[in-house]
N, C-alpha and C positions, 0 to 999 in steps of 0.2 A: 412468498408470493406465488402465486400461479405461474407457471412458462407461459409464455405467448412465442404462438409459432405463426412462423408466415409460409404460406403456401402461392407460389407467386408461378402463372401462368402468362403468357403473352406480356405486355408491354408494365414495364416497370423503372420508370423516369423521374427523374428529378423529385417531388415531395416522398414517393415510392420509395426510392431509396433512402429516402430519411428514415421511415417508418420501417423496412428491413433492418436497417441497422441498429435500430432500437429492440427489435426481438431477440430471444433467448435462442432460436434456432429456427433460421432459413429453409426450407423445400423448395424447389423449383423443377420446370421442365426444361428437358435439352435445350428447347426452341425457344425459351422464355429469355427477352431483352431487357437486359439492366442500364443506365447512363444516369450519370450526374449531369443533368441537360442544364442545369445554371448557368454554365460557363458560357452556354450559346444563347444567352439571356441578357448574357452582362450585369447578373446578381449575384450574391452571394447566397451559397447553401445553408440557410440559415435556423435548421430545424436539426441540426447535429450531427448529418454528414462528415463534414470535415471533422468533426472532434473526433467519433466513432470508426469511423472506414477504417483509419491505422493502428486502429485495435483487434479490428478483423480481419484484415490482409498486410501482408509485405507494404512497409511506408512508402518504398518507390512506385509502388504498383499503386498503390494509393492517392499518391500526388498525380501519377500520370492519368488517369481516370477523373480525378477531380478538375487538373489543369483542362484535359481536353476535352471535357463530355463525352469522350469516346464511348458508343455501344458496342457490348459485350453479351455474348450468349449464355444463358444457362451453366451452359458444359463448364464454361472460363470461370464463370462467378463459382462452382465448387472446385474447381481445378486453385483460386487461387484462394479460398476460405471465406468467400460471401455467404455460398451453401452450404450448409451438409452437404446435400447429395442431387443430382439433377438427373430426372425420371425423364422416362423417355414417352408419355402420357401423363394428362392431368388426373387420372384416374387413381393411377400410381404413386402419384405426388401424392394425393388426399389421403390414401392407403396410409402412409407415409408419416404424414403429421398426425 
């Protein structure tokens, strides 16, 4: 199959992170914000989230993320393996993918 890469700039929330986590390989910029905003919804992530995430980061970091809808930077989502790599410009990011 083809790769499908995501190239993720500014706000990347709840359905967002469905759809990253279903790619083959993440980009992002420093500044770019990732949250599983479901929780502050009171629904469930139901697009594959929860199956996915703890295949791509640390399970606890995973749960804690899912539990709180917490936003995260950039920088954190490749610091903890959402990203590759987190560009300090979108220009770079696109370079990139």
């Amino acid at each position: 199959h083809a790769p499908v890469i995501a190239a993720v700039d500014g706000v990347c929330f709840g359905a967002g992170v469905d759809i990253v986590t279903a790619c083959d390989m993440v980009i992002c910029t420093k500044d770019a914000k990732f949250s599983v905003k479901e929780v502050d919804l009171a629904i469930v992530a139901d697009l594959g989230t929860i199956q996915r995430l703890p295949l791509l980061v640390n399970h606890q970091i995973a749960r804690e993320l899912i539990y709180t809808g917490r936003t995260f930077s950039g920088e954190e989502a490749s610091a903890i393996g959402l990203a590759l790599k987190a560009h300090d410009s979108s220009e770079d990011a696109a370079k990139h993918a």
